[in-house]
Backbone of each chain as ProteinMPNN parsed JSONL, in Angstrom:
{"seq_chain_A": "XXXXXXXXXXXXXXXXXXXXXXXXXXXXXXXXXXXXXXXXXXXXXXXXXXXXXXXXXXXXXXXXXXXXXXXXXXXXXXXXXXXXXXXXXXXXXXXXXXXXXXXXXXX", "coords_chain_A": {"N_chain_A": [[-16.661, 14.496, 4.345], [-15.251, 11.655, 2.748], [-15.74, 8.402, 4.424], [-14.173, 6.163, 3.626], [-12.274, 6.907, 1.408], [-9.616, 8.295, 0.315], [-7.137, 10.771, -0.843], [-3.781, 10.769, -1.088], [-2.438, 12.61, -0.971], [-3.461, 14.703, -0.037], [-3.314, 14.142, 2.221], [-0.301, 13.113, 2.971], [2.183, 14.711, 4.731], [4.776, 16.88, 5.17], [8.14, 17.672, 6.984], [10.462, 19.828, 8.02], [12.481, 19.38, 9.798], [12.349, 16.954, 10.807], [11.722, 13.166, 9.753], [7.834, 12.999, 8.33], [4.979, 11.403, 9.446], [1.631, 10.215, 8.7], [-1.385, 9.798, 9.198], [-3.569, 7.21, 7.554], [-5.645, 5.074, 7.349], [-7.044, 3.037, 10.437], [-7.701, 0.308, 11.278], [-8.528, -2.59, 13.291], [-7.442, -5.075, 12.549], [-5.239, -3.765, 11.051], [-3.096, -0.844, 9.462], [-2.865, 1.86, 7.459], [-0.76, 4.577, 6.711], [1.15, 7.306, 5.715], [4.688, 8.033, 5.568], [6.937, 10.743, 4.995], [9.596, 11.817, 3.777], [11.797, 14.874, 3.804], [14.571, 15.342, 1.684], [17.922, 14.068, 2.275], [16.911, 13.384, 5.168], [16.148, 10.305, 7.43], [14.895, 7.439, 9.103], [15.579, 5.872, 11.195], [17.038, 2.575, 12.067], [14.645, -0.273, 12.926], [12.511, -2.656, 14.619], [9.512, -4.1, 14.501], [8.174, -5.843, 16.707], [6.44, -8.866, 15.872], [4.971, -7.88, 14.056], [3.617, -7.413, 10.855], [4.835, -5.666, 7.793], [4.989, -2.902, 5.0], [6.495, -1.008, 2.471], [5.225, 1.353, 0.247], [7.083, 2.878, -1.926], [5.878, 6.04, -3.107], [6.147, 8.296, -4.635], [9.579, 9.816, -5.165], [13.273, 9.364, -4.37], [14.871, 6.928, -2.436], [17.387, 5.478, -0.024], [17.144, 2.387, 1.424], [17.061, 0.082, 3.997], [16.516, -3.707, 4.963], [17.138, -6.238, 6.695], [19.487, -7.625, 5.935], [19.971, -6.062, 3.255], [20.273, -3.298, 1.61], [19.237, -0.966, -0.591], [18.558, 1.167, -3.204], [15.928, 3.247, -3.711], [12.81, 3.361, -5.856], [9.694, 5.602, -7.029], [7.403, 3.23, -7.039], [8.34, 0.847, -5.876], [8.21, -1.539, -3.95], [8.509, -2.519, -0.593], [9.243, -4.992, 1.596], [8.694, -5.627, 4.818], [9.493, -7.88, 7.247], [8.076, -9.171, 10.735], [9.59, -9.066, 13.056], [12.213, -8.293, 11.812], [14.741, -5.987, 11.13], [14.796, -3.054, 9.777], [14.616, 0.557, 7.897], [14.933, 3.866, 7.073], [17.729, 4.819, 5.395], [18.787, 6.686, 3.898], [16.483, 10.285, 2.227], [16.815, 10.863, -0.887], [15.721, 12.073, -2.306], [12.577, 14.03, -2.219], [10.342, 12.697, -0.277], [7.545, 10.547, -0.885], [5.827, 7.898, 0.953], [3.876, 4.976, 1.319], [2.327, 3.479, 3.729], [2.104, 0.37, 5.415], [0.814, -1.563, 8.164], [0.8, -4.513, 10.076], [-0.301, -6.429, 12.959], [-2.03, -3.109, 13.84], [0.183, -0.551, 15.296], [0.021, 0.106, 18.894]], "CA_chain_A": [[-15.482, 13.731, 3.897], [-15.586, 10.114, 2.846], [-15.367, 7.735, 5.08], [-13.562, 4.969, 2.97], [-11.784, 7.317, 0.511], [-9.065, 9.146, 0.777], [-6.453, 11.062, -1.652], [-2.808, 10.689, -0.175], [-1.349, 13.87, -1.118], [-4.157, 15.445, 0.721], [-2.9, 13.419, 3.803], [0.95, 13.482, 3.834], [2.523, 15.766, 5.586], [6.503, 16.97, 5.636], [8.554, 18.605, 8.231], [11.897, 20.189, 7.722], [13.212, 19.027, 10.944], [12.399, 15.325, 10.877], [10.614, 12.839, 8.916], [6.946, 13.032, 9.582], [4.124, 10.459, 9.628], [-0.021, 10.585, 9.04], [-2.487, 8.481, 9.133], [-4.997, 7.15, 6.359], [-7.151, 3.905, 7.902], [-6.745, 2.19, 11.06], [-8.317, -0.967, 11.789], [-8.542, -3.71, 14.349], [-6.155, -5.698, 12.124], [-4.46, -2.742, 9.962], [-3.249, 0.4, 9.817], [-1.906, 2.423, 6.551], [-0.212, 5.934, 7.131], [2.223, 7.884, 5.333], [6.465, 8.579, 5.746], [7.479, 12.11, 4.322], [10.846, 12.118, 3.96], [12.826, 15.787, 3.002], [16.266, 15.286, 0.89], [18.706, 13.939, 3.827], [16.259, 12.722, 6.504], [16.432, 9.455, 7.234], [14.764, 6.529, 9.606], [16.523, 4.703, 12.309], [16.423, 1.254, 11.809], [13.655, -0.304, 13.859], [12.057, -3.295, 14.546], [7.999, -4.101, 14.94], [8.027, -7.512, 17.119], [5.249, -9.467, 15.791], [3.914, -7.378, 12.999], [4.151, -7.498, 9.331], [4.921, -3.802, 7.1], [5.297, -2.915, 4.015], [6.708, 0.607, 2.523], [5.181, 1.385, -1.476], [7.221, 4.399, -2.432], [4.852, 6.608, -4.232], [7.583, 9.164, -4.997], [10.543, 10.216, -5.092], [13.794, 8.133, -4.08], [16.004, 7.01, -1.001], [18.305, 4.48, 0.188], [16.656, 1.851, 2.283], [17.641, -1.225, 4.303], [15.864, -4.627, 5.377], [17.715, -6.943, 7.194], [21.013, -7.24, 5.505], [19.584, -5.963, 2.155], [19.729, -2.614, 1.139], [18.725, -0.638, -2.13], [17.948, 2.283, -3.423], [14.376, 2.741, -4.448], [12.301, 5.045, -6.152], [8.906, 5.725, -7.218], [6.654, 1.575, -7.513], [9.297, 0.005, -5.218], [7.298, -2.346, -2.473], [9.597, -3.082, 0.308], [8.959, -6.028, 2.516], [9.753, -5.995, 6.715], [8.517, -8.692, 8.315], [7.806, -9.227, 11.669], [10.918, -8.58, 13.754], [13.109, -8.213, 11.107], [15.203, -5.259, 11.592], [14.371, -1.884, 8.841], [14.577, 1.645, 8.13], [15.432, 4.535, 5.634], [18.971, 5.426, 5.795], [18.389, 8.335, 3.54], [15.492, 10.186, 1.87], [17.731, 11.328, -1.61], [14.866, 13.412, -3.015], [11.396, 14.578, -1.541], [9.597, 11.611, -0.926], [6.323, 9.966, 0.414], [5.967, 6.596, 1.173], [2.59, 4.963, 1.946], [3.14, 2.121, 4.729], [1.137, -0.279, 6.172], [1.31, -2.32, 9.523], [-0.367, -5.605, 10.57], [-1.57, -5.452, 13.24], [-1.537, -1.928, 14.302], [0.306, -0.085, 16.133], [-0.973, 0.606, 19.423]], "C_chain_A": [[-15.793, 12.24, 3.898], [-14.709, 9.63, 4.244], [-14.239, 6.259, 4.8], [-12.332, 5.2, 1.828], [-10.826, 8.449, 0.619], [-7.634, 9.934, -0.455], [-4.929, 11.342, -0.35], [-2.25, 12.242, -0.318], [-2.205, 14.94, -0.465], [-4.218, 15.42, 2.45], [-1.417, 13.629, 4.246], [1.548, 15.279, 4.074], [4.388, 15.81, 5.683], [6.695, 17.946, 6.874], [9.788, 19.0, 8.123], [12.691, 19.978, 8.801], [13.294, 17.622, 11.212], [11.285, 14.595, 9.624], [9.089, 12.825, 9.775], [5.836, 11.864, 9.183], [2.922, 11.211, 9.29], [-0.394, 9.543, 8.91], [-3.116, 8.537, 7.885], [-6.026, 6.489, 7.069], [-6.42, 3.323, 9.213], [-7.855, 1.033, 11.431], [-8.398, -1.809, 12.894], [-7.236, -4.706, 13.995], [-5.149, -5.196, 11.033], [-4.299, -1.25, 9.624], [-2.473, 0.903, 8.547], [-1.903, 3.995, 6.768], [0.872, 6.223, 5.735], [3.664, 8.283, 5.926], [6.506, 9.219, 4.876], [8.551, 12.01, 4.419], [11.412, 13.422, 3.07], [14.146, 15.285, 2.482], [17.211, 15.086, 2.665], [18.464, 13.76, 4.916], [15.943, 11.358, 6.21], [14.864, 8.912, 8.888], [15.009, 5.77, 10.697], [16.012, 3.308, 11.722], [15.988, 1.052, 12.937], [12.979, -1.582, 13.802], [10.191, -3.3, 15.302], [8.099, -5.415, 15.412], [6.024, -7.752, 16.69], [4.219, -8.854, 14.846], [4.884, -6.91, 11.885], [4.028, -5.581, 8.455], [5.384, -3.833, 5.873], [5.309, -0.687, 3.736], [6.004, 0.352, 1.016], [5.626, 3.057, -0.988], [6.484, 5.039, -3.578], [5.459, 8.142, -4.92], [8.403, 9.381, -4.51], [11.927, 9.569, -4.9], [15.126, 8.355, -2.691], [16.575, 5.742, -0.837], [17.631, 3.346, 1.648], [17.384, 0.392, 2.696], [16.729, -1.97, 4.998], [16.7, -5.756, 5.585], [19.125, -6.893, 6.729], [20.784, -6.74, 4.05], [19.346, -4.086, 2.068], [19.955, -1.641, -0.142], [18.29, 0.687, -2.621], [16.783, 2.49, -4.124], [13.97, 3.795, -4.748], [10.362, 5.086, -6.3], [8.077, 3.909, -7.647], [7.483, 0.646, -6.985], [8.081, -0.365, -3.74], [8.175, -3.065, -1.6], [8.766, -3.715, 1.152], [9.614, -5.907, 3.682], [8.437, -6.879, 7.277], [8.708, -8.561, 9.551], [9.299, -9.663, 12.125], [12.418, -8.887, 13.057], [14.02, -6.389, 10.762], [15.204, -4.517, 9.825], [14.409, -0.912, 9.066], [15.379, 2.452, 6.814], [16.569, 4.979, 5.59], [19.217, 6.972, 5.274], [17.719, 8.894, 2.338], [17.062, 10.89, 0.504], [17.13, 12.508, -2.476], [13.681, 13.506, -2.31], [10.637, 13.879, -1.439], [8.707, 11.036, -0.373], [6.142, 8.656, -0.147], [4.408, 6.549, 2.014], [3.025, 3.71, 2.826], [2.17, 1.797, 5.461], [1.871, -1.44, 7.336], [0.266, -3.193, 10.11], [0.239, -6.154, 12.122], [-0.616, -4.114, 13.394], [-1.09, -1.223, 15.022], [-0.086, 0.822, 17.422], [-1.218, 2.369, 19.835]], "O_chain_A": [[-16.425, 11.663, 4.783], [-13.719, 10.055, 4.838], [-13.701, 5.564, 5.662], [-11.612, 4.307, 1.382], [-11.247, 9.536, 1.013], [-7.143, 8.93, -0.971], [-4.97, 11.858, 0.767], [-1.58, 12.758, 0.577], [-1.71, 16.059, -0.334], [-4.714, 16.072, 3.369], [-1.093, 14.093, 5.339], [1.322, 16.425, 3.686], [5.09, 14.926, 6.173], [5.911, 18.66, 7.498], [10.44, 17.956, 8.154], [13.799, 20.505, 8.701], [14.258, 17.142, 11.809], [10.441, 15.131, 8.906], [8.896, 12.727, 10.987], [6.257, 11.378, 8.133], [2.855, 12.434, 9.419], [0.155, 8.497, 8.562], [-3.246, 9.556, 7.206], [-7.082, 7.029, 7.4], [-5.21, 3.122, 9.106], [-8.919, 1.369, 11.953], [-8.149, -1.004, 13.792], [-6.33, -5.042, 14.758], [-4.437, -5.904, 10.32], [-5.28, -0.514, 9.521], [-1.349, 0.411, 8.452], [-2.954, 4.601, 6.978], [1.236, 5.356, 4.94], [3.595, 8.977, 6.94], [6.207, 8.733, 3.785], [8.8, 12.138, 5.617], [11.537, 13.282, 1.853], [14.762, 14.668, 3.35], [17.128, 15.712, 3.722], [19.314, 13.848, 5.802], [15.542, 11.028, 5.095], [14.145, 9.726, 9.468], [14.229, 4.836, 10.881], [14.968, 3.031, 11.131], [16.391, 1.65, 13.934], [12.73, -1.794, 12.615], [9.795, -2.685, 16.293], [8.119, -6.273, 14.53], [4.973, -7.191, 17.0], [3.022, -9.134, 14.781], [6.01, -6.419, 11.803], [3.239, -4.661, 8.672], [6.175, -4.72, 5.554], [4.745, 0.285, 4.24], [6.164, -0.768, 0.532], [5.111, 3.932, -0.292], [6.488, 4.644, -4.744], [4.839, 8.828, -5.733], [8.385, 9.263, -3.285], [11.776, 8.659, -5.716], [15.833, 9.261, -2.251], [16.186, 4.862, -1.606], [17.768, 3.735, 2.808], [18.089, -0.275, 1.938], [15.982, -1.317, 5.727], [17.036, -6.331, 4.549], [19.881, -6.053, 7.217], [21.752, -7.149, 3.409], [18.275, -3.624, 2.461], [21.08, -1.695, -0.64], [17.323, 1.115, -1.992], [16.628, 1.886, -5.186], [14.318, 4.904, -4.343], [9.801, 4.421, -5.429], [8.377, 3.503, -8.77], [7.473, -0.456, -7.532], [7.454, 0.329, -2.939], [8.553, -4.198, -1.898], [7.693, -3.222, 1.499], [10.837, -6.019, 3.776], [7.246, -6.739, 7.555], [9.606, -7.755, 9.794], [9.989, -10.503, 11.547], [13.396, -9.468, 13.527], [13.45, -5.745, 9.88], [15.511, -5.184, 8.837], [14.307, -0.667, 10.268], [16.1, 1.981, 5.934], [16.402, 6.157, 5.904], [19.616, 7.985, 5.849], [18.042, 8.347, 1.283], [18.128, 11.297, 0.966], [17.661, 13.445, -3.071], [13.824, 12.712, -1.38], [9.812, 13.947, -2.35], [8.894, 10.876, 0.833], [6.249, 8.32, -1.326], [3.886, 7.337, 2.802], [4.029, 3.052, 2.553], [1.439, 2.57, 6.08], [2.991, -1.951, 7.351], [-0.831, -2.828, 10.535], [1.466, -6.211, 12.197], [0.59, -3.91, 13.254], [-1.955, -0.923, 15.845], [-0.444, 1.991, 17.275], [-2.265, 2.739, 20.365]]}, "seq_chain_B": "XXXXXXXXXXXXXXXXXXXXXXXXXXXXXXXXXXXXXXXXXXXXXXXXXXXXXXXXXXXXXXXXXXXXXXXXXXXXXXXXXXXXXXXXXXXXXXXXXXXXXXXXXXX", "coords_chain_B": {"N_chain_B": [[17.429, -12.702, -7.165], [15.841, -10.136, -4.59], [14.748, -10.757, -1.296], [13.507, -9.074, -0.379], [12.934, -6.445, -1.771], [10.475, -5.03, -4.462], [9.315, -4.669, -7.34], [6.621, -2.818, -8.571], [5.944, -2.71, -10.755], [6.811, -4.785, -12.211], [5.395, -7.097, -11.629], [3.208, -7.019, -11.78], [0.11, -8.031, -13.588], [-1.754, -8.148, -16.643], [-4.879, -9.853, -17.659], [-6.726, -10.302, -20.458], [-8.926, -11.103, -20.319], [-9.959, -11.262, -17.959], [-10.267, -9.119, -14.89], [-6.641, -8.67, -13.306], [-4.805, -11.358, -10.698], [-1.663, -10.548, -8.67], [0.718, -12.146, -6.175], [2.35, -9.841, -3.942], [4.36, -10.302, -1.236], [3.952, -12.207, 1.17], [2.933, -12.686, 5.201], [2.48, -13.767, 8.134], [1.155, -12.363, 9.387], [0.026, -10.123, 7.04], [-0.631, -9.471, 3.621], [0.467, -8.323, 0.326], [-0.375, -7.258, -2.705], [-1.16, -6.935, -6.344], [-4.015, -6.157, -7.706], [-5.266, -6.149, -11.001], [-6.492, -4.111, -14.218], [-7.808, -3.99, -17.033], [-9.472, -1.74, -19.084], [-13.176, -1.641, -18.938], [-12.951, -3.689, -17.025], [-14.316, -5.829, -14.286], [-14.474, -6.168, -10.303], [-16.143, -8.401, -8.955], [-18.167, -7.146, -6.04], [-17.785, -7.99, -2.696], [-17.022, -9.387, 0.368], [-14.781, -9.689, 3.132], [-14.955, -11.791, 5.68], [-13.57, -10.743, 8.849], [-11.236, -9.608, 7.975], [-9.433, -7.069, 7.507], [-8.84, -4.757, 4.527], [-6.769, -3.008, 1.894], [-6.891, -0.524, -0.433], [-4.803, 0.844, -2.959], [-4.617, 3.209, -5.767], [-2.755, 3.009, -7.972], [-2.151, 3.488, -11.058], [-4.164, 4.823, -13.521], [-7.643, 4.804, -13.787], [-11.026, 3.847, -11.906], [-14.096, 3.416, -11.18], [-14.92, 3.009, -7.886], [-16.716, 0.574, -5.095], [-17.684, 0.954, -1.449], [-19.388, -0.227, 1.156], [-21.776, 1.818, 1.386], [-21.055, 4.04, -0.2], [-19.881, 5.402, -3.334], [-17.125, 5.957, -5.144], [-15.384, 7.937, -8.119], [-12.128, 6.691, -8.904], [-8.242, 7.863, -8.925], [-4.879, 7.263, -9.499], [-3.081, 7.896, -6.4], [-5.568, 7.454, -4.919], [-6.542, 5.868, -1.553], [-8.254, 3.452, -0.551], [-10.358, 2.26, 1.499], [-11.307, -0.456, 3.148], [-13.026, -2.007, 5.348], [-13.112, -4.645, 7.876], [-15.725, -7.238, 7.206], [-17.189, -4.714, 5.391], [-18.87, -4.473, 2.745], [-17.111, -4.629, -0.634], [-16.081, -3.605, -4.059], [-14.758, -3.299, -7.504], [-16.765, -1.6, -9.859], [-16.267, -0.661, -12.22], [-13.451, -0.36, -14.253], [-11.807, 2.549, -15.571], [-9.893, 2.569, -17.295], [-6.537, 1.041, -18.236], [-5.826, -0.018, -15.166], [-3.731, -0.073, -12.208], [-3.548, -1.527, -9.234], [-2.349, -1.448, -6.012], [-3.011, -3.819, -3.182], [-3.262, -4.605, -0.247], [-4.369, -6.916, 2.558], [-5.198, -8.305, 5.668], [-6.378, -10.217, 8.389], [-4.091, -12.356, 5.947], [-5.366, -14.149, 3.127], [-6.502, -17.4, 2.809]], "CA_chain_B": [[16.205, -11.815, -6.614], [15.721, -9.709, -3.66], [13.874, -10.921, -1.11], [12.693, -7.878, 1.021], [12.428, -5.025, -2.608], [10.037, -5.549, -5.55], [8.844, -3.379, -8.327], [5.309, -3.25, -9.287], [5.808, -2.805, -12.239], [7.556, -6.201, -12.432], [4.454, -8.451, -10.644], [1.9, -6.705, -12.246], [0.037, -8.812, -14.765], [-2.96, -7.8, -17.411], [-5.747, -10.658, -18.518], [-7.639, -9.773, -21.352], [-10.545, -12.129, -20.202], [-10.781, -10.835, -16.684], [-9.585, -9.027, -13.781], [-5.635, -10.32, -12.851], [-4.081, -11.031, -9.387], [-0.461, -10.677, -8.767], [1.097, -11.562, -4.988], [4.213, -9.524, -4.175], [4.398, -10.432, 0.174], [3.007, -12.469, 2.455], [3.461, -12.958, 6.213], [1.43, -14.005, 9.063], [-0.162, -10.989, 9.695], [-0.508, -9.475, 6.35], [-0.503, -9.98, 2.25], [0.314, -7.714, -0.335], [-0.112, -7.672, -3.973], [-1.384, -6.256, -7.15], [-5.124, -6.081, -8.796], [-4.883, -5.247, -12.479], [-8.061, -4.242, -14.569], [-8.385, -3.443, -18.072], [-10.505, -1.153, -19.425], [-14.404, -2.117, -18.842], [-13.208, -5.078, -16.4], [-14.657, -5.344, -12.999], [-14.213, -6.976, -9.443], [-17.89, -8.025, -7.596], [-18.555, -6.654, -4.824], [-17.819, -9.01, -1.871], [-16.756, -9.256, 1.621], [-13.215, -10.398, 3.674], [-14.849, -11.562, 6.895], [-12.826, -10.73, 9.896], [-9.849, -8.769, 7.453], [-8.84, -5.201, 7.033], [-8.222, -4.064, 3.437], [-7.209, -1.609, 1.315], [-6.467, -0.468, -2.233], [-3.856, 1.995, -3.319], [-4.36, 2.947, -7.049], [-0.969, 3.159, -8.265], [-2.259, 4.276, -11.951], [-4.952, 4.34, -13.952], [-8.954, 5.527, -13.102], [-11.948, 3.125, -11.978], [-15.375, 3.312, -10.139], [-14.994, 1.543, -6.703], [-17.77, 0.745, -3.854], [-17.628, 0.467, -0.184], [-20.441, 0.206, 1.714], [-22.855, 2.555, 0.636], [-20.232, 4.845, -1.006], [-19.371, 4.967, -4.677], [-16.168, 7.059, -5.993], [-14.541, 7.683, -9.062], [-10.44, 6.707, -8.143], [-7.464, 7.633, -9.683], [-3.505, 7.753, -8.653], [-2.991, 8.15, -5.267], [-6.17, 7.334, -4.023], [-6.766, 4.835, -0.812], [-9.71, 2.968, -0.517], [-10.251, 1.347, 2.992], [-12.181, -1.611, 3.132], [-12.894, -2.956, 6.606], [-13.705, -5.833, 7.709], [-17.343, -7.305, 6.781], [-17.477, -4.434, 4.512], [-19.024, -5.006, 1.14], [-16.722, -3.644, -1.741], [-16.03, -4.354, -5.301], [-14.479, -2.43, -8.44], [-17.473, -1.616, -10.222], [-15.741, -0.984, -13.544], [-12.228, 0.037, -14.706], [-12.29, 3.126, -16.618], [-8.711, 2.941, -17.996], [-5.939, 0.067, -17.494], [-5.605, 0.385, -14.198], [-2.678, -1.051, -11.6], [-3.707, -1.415, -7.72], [-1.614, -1.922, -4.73], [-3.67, -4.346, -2.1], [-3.301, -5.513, 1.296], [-5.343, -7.881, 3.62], [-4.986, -8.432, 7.041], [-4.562, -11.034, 7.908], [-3.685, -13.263, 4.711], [-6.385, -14.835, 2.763], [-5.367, -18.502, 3.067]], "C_chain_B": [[15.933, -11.487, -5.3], [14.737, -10.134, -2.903], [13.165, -9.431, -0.045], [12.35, -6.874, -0.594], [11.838, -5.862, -3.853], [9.528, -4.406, -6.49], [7.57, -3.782, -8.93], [4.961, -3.736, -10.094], [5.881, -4.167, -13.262], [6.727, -7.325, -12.183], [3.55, -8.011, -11.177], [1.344, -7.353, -13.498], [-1.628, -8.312, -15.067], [-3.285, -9.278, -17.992], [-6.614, -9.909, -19.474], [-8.854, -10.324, -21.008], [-10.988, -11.577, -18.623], [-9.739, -9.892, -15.581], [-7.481, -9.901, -13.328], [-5.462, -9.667, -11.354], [-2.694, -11.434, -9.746], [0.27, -11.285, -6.974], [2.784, -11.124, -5.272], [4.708, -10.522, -2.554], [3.449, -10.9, 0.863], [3.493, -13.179, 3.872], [2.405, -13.691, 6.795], [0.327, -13.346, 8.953], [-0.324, -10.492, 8.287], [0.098, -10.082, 4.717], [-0.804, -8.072, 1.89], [0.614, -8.043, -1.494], [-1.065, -6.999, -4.719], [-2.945, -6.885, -7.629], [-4.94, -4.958, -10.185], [-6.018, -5.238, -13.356], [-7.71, -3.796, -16.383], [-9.249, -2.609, -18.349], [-12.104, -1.993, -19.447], [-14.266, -3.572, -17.572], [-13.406, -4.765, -15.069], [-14.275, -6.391, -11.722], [-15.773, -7.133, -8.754], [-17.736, -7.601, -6.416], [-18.554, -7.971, -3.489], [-17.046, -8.707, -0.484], [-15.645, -9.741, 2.217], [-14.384, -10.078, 4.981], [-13.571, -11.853, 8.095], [-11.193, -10.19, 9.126], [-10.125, -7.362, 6.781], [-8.513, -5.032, 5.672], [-8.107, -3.194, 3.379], [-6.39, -1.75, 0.156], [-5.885, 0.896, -2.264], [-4.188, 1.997, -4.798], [-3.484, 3.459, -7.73], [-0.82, 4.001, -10.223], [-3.534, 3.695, -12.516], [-6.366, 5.064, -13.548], [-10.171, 4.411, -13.012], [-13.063, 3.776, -11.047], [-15.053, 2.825, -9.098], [-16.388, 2.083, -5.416], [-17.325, 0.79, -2.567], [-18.307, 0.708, 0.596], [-21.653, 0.53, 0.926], [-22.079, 3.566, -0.323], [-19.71, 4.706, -2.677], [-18.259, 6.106, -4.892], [-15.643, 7.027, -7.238], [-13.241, 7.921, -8.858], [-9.431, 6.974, -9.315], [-5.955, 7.612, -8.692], [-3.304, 8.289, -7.632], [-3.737, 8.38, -4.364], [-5.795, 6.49, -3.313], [-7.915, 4.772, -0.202], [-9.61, 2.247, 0.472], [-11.664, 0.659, 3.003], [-12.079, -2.389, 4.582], [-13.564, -3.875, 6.871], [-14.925, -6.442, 7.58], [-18.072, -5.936, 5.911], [-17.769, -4.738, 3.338], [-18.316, -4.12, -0.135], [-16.321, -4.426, -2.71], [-15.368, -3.234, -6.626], [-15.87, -2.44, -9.476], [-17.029, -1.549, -12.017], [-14.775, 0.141, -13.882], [-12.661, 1.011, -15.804], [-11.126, 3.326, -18.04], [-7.933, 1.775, -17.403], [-5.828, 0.822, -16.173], [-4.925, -0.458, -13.205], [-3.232, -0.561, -9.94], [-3.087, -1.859, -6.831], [-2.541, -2.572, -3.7], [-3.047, -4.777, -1.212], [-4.485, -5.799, 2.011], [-4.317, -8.232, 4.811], [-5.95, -9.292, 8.218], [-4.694, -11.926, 6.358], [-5.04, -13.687, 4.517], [-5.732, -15.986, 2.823], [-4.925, -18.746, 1.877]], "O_chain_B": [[15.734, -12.477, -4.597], [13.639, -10.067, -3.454], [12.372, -9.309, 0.889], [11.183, -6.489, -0.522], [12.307, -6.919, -4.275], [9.43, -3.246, -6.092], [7.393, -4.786, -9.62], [4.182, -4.643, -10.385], [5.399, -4.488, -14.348], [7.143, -8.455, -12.436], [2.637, -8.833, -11.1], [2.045, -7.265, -14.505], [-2.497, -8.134, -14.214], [-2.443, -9.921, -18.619], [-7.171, -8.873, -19.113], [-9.865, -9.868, -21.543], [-12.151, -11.508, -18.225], [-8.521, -10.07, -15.57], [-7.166, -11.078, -13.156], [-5.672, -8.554, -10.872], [-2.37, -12.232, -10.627], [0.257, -10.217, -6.361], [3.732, -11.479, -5.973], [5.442, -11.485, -2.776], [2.387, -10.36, 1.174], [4.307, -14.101, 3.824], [1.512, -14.202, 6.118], [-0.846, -13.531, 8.626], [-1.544, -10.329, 8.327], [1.007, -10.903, 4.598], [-1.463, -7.162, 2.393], [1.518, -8.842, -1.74], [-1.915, -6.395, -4.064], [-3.003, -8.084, -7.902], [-4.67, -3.769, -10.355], [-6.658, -6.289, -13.383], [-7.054, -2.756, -16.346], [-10.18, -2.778, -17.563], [-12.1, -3.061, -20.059], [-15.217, -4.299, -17.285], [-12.918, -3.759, -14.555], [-13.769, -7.459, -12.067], [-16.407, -6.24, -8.191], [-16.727, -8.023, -5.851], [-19.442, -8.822, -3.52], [-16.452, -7.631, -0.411], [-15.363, -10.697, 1.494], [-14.747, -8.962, 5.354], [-12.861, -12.854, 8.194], [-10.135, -10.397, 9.72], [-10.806, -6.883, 5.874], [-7.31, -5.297, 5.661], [-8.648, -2.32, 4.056], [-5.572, -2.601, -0.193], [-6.368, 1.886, -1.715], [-4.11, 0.883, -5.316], [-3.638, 4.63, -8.077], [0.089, 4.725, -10.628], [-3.992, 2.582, -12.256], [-6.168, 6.073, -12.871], [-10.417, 3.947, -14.125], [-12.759, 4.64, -10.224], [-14.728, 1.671, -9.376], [-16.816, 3.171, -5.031], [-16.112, 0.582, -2.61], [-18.197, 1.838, 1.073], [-22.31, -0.143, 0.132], [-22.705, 3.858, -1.342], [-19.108, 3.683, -3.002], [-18.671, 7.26, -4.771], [-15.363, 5.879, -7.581], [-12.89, 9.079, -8.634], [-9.6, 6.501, -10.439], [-5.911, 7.871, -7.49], [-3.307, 9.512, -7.777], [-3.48, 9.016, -3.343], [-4.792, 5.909, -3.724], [-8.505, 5.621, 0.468], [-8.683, 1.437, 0.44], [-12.787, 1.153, 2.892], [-11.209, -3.213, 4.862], [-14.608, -4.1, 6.259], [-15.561, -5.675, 8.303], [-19.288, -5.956, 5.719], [-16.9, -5.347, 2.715], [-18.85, -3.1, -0.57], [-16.157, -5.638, -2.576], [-15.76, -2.087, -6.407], [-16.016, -3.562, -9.961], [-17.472, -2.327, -12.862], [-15.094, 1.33, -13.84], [-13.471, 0.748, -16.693], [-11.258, 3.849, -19.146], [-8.3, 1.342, -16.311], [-5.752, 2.048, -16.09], [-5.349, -1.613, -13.152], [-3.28, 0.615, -9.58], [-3.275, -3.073, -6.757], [-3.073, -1.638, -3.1], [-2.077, -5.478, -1.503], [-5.461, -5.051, 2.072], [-3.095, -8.373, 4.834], [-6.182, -8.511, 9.141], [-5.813, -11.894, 5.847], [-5.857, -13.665, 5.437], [-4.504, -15.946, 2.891], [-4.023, -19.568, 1.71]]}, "name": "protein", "num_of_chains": 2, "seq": "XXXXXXXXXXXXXXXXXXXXXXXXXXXXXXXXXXXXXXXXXXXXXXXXXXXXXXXXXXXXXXXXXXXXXXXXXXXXXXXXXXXXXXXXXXXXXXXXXXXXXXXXXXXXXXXXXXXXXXXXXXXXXXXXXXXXXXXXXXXXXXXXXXXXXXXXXXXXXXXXXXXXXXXXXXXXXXXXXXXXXXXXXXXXXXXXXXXXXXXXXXXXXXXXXXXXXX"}
């Protein structure tokens, strides 16, 4: 398996009980993973003190919020959370994976 | 205009003469934003010392390096580029739209 190369849909992962997470790369100063969300699973809102994130939805669509801002997004939507700015998915509306990165990484 | 949601689609910009960059986000800790290629256009091969990348390819099909590795990428690959790695798009085989992040910011 490459070491540098990776196909996402060979990586995320759903769960019919919650949303679920994977990994792709982690780094020293970066880490990108996947969010699965099923139809009606959602997020908590959540803050990362001191580190920057970004969601690219790579399908499907859900209702998201970033600070007092939120939107419904779908497939080429790049959501911005900065560093302790309060985020999260309120709800997934169709079947959807989200690639998401985190500077630095979580430990 | 929103500042936390953006649409790729919307920041993404084609040169006919070379390679384009787009930024969508940038924080402290991290930058994101769009590489856009044309058919036959390439990126050299070069290095981010002391930052984490990586490339999402959002559509489209190119060559890319890293390291010693060569792949041919399309839609929903991710290409991890770490730091003092040497990588480069060797050549676009189709327009092609890329999601990037660095970690931390280039200045």
């Amino acid at each position: 398996m490459s070491q540098f190369f990776k196909q996402i849909d060979q990586v995320a992962e759903f769960d019919a009980d919650k949303a679920a997470k994977a990994d792709l790369f982690k780094g020293a100063r970066l880490f990108v993973g996947t969010n699965c969300f099923e139809p009606g699973q959602s997020q908590k809102t959540h803050v990362h003190a001191g580190a920057d994130k970004f969601y690219l939805i790579v399908s499907g669509r859900a209702r998201m919020t970033v600070g007092t801002e939120t939107e419904e997004v779908g497939a080429g939507t790049v959501v911005w959370a900065p560093a302790d700015v309060p985020h999260g998915v309120a709800e997934a509306l169709e079947r959807t994976v989200m690639l998401v990165g985190i500077a630095p990484p979580p430990r």
